[in-house]
LOTORZA-152843 format. One record per residue (C-alpha): residue number from 1; residue in one letter; x, y, z. Coordinates in Angstrom, 1 decimal. Layout:
LOTORZA-152843
NUM, A, X, Y, Z
...
This chain:
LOTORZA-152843
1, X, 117.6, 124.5, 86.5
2, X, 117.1, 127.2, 83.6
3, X, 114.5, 127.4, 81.0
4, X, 115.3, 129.1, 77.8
5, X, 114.2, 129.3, 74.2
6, X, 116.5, 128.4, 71.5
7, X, 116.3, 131.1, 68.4
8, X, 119.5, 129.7, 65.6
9, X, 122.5, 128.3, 66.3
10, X, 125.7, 128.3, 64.4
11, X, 128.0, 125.0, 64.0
12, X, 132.0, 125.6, 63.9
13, X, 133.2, 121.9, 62.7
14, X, 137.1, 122.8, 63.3
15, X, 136.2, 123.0, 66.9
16, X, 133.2, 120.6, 67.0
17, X, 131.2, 123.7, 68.6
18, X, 127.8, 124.6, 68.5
19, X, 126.6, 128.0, 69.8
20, X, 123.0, 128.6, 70.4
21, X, 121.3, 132.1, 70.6
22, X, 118.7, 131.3, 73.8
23, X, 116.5, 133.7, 75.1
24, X, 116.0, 133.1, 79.1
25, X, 113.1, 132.7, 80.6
26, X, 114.2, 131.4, 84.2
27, X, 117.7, 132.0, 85.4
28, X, 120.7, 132.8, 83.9
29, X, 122.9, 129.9, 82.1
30, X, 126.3, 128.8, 83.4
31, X, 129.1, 126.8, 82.6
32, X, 128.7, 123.3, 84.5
33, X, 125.8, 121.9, 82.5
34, X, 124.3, 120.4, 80.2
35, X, 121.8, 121.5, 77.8
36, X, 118.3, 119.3, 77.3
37, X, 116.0, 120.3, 73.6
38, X, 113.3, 118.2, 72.3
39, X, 114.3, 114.7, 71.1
40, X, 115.0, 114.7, 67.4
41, X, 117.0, 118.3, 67.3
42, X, 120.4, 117.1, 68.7
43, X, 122.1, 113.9, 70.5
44, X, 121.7, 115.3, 74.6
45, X, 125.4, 114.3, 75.4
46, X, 126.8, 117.6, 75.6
47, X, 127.4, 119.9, 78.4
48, X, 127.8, 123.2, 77.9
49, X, 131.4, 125.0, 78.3
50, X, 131.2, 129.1, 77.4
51, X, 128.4, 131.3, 77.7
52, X, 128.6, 135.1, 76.8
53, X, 125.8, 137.5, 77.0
54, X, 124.7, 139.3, 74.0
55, X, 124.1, 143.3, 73.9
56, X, 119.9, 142.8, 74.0
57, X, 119.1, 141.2, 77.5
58, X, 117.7, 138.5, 78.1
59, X, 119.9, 136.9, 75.4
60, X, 122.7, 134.9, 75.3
61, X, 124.9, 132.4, 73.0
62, X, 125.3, 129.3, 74.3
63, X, 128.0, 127.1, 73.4
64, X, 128.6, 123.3, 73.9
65, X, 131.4, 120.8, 72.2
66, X, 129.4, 117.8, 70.4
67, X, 131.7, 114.6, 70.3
68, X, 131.7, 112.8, 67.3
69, X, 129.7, 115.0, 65.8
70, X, 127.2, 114.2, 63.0
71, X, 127.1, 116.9, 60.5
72, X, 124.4, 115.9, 58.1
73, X, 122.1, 116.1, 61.7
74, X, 123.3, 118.9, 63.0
75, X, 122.1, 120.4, 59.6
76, X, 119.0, 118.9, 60.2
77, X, 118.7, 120.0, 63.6
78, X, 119.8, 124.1, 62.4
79, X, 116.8, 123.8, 59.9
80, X, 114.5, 122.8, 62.2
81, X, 115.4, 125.8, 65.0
82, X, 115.4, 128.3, 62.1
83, X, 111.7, 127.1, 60.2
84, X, 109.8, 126.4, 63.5
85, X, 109.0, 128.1, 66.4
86, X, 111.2, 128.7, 68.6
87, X, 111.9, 125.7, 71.2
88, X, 112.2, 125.5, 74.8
89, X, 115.2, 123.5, 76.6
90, X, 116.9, 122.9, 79.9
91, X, 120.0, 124.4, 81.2
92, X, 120.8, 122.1, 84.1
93, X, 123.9, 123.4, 86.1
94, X, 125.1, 119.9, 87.3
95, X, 126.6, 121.0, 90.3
96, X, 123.9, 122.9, 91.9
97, X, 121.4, 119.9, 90.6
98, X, 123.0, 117.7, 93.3
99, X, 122.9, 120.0, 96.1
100, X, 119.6, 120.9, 95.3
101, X, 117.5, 119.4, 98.5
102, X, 115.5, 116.3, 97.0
103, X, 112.2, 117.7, 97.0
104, X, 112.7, 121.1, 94.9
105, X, 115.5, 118.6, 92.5
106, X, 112.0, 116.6, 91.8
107, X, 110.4, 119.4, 91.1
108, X, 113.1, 120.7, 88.8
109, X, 113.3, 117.1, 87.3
110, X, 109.2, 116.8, 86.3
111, X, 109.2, 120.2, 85.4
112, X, 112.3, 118.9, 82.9
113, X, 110.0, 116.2, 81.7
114, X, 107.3, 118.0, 81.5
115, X, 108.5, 120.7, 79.2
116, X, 110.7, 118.4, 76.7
117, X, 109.6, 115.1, 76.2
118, X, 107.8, 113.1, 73.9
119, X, 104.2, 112.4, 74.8
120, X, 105.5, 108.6, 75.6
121, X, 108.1, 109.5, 77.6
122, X, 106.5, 112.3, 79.6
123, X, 103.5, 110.0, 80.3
124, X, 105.6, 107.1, 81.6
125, X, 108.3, 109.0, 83.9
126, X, 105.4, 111.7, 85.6
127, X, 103.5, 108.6, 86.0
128, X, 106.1, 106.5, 87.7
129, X, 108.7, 108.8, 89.0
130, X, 109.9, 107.9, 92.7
131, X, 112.8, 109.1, 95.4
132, X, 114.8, 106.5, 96.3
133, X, 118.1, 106.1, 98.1
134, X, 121.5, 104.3, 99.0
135, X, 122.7, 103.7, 102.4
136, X, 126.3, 104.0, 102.4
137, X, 128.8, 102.4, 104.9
138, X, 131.5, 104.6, 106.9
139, X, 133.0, 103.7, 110.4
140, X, 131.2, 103.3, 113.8
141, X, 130.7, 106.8, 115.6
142, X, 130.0, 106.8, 119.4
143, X, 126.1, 107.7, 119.0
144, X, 124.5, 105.2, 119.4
145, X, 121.6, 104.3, 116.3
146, X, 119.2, 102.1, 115.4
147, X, 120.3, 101.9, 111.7
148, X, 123.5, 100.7, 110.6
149, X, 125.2, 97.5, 108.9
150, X, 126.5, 93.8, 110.0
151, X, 127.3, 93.3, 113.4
152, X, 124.5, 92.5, 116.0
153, X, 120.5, 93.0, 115.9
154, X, 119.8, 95.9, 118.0
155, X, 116.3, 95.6, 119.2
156, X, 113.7, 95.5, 121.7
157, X, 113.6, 92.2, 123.9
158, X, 110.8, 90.9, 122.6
159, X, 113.2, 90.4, 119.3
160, X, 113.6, 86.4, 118.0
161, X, 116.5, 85.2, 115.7
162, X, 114.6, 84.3, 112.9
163, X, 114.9, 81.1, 110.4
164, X, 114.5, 80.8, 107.0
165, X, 112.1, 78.8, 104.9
166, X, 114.5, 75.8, 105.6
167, X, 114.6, 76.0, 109.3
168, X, 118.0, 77.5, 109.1
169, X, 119.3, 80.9, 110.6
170, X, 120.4, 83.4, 107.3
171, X, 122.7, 86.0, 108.1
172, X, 121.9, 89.4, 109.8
173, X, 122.7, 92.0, 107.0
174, X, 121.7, 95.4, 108.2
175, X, 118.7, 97.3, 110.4
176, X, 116.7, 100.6, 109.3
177, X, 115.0, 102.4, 112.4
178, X, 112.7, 104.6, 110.0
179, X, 112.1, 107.6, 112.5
180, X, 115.6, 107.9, 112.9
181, X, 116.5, 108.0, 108.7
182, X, 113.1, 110.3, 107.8
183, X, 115.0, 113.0, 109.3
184, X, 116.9, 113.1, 106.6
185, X, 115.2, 111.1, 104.2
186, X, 111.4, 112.1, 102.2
187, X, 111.8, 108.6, 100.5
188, X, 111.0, 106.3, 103.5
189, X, 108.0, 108.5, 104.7
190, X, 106.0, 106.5, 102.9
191, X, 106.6, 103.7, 105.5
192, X, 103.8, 105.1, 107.8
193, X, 104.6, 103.3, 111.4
194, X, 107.9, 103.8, 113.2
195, X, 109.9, 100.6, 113.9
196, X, 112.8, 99.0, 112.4
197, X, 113.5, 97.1, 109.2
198, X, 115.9, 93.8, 109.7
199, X, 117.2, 92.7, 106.6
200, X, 118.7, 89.1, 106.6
201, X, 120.3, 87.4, 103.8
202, X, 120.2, 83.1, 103.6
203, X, 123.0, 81.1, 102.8
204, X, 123.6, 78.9, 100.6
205, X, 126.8, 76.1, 100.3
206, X, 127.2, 74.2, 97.2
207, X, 130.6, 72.6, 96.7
208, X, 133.1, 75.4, 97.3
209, X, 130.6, 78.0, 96.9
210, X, 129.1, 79.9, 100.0
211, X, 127.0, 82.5, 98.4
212, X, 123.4, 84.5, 99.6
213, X, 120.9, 83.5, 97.3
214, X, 117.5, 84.9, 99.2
215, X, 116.6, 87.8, 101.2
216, X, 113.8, 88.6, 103.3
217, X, 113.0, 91.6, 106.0
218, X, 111.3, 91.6, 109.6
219, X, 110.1, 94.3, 110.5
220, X, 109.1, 95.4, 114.2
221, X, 107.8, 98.1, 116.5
222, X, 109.8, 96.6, 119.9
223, X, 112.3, 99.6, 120.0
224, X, 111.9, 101.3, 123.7
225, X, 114.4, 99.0, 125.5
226, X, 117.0, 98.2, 122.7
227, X, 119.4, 95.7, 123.1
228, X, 122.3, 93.3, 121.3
229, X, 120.8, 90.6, 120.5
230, X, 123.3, 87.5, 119.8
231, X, 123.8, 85.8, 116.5
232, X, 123.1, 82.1, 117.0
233, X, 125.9, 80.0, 117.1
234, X, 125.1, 78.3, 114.3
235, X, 126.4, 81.2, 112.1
236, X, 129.6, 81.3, 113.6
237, X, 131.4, 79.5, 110.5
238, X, 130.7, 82.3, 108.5
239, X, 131.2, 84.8, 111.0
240, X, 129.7, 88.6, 111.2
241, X, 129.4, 91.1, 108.5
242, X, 131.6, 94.4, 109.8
243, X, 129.7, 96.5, 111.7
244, X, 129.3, 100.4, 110.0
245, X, 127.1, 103.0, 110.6
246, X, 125.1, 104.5, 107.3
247, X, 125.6, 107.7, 105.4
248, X, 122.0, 108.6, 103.3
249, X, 122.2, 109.4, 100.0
250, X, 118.8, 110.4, 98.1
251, X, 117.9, 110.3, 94.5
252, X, 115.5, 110.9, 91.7
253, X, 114.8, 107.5, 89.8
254, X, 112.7, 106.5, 87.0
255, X, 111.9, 103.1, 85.5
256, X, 114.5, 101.1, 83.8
257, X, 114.8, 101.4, 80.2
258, X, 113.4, 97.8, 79.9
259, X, 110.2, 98.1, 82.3
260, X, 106.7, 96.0, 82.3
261, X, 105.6, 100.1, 82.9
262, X, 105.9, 101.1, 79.1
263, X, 102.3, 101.5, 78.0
264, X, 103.7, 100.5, 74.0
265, X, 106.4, 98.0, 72.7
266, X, 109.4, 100.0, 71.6
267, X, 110.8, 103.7, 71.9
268, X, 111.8, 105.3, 68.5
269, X, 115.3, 106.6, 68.2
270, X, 114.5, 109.5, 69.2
271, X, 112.9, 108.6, 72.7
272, X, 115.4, 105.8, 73.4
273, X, 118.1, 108.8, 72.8
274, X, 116.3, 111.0, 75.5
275, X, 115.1, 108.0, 78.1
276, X, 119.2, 107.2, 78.1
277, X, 119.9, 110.9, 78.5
278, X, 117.5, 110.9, 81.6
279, X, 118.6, 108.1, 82.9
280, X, 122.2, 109.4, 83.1
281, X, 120.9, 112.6, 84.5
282, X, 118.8, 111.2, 87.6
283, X, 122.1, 108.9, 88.2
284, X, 125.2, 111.4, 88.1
285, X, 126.8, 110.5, 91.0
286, X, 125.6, 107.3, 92.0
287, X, 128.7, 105.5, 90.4
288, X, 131.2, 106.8, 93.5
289, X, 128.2, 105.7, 95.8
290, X, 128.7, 102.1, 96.9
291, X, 125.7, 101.3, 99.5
292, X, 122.6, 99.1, 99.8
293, X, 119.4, 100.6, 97.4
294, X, 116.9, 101.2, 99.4
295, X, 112.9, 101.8, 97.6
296, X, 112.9, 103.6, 94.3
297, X, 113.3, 102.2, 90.9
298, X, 116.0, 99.2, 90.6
299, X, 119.1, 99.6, 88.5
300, X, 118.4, 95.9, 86.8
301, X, 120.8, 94.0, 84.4
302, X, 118.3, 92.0, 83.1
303, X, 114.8, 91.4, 82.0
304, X, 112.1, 93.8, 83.9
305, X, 112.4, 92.9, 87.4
306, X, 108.5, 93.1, 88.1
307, X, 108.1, 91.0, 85.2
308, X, 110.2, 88.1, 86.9
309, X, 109.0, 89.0, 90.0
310, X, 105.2, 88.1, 89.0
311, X, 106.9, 85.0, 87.1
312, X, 108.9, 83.9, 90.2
313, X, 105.5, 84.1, 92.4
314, X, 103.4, 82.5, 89.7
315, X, 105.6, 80.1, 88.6
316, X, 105.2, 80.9, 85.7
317, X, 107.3, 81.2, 82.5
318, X, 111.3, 80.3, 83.0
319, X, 109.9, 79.4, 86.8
320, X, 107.7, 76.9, 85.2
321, X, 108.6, 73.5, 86.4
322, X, 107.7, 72.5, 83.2
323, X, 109.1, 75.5, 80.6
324, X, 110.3, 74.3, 77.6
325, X, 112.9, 77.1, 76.4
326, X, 112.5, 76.0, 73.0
327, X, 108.2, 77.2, 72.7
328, X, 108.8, 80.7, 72.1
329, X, 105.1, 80.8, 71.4
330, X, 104.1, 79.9, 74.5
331, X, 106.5, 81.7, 76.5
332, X, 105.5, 84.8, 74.8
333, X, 101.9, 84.0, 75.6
334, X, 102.7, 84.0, 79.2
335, X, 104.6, 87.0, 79.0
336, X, 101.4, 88.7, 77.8
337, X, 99.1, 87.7, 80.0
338, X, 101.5, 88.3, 83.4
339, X, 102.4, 91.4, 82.0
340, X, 99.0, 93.1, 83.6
341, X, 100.1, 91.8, 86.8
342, X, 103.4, 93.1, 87.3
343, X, 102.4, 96.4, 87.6
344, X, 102.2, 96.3, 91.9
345, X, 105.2, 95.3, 92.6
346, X, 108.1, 97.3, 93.2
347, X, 112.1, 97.3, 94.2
348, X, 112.4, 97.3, 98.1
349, X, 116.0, 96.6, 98.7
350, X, 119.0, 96.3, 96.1
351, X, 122.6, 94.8, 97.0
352, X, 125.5, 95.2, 94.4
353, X, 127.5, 91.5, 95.4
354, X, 130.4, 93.1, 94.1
355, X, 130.0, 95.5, 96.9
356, X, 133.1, 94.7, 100.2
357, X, 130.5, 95.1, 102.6
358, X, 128.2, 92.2, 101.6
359, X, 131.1, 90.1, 100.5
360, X, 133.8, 90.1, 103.8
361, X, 132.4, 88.8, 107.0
362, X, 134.7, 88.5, 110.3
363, X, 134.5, 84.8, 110.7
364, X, 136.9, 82.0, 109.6
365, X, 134.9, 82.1, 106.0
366, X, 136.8, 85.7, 105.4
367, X, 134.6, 86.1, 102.4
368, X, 130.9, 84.7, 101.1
369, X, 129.7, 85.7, 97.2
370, X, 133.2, 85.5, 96.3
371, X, 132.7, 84.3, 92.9
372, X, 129.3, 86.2, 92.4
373, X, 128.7, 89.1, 90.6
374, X, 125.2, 90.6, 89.4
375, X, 122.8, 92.0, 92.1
376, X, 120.1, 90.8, 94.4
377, X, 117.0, 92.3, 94.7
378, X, 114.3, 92.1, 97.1
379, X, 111.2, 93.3, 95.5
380, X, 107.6, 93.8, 97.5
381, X, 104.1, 94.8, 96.6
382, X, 102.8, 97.7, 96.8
383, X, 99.7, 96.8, 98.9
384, X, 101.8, 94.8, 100.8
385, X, 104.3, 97.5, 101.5
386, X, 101.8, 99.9, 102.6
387, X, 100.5, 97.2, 105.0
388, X, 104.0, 96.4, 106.4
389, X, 103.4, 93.0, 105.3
390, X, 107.1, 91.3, 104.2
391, X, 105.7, 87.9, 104.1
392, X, 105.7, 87.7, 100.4
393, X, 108.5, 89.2, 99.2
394, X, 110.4, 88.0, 96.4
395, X, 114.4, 87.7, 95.6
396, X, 115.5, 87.8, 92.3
397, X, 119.2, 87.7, 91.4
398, X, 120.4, 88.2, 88.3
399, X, 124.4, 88.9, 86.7
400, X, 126.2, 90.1, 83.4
């Protein structure tokens, strides 16, 4: 990541180009990136594409292509660069973003922030910035590890099936032995003890439908003697999801546009324009990863997922018994008064239904969520989290 200040620049509308004279203060800029000002100077969508080094060092122009370009703020922007001080941007080279290890990409991330943003938006990202990460299916290798996907439980001997709320046995999803993933991982160091996490998933029939429609983790310490562990015969009309190993993949993430975690109502134009342009930075990539989310932020579709998440536990609001969709007063009362509470919880495990390896399972039922899309989410308190407590988690599910 480069830091630079940006003297003039100079618009060529023929070629939708604008070149910036930036002085460097950190690094030299490159092709392969994209170039981050304060909000209200220029839309952030642009990457740059030439760079050529002027005759006094440590000077060079800068130029980027600007789609669908709006002159009349371009103008705007020019005016502003030329009457006030000079301002500080970004160069980030994309490429060497990504392969940046996660720690020092944080760093380069909050140090992004720091220099850039509006007040708002600095406050709330530095604030509530995490690592996260997506654990990614790929074929069986002949080590043998404690964290992979479908198949058999793989545990100490001490290790019971469990049952759901219902008395029924949901269906064994995946294992995390954290030792084993901190090696590669800063993300799950939070998780203090060493064990491993069983996530299960419960199923649901309704008519034709066979669908998961809860989650919920066990966690345990019993891993000096592991073993496979059966799945109860019970299951065995829907069969086993396939058994993979798991690649790690580790990210930046910040809140969702839509989050219970803005301190004010609305972003202006100008924030909204840089939240988005963040967003897209802290997720380049992620679109080719298909995997199960593990801690971070969530990518919701929704409404703020600690929001529901306090309403689900409460049962409060749309998980009132009694809501009445059409009191928009009282709903909006509610919403105020859970909004203080939301704040705790927090996204421990996210599963794209859209995703092969939580839709085909080996059994005669070939395929479950088949006519789900959306995402589940299994979200947990902090306190509880820090406590390895999973007995109050909460599933939410929500869809296009």
């Amino acid at each position: 990541m480069i830091c630079c200040i940006i003297h003039d620049s100079t618009f060529n509308a023929n070629k939708s180009e604008l070149t910036f004279t930036v002085e460097s203060i950190d690094g030299i800029p490159t092709e392969d990136g994209f170039i981050f000002m304060p909000p209200g100077y220029m839309h952030l969508d642009c990457s740059i594409h030439r760079v050529s080094k002027k005759r006094t060092s440590p000077f060079y122009l800068v130029s980027v292509i600007i789609f669908n370009a709006d002159l009349d703020q371009i103008k705007k922007m020019q005016e502003r660069i030329s009457l006030e001080k000079p301002k500080a941007g970004f160069s980030i080279e994309i490429n060497k973003y990504l392969q940046t290890p996660i720690l020092k990409r944080l760093n380069s991330f909050k140090q992004l922030v720091q220099f850039t943003s509006p007040e708002r938006i600095k406050d709330l990202i530095l604030e509530n910035i995490r690592l996260g990460s997506i654990l990614v299916p790929h074929p069986p290798q002949q080590a043998l590890s404690l964290s992979f996907f479908g198949g058999h439980p793989i545990i100490g001997n001490s290790f019971v099936y469990p049952k759901d709320k219902n008395g029924e046995y949901p269906v064994f999803l995946c294992q995390i032995h954290l030792n084993d993933i901190n090696q590669w991982l800063e993300c799950s160091k939070e998780i203090k003890k060493d064990g491993v996490l069983l996530l299960f998933g419960v199923i649901k029939k309704e008519a034709s439908l066979t669908y998961i429609n809860d989650l919920f983790v066990q966690f345990s310490e019993d891993i000096s003697s592991p073993i496979a562990h059966a799945i109860p015969e019970a299951l065995s009309q829907y069969g086993e999801f396939q058994k993979n190993d798991m690649m790690l993949f580790e990210k930046v993430c910040i809140p969702p546009f839509e989050s219970s975690l803005l301190p004010y109502e609305q972003m202006n134009d100008d924030e909204t324009q840089y939240y988005f342009n963040l967003e897209s930075l802290v997720s380049l990539g992620e679109i080719l990863i298909e995997g199960l989310k593990f801690l971070g932020h969530p990518n919701q579709v929704q409404t703020c997922l600690l929001l529901e998440s306090t309403l689900k536990t409460n049962k409060k609001g749309w998980y009132d018994p009694n809501y009445d969709p059409k009191d928009a007063d009282a709903l909006e009362q509610v919403l105020l008064e859970q909004g203080e509470l939301c704040k705790d919880w927090r996204l421990l495990f996210e599963i794209d239904l859209m995703n092969k390896q939580f839709r085909e399972v080996s059994g005669p039922q070939k395929e479950i969520n088949n006519y789900l899309d959306g995402c589940l989410y299994l979200m947990i308190k902090q306190s509880d989290l820090d406590n390895l407590d999973f007995t109050n988690t909460v599933t939410i599910y929500q869809s296009t």
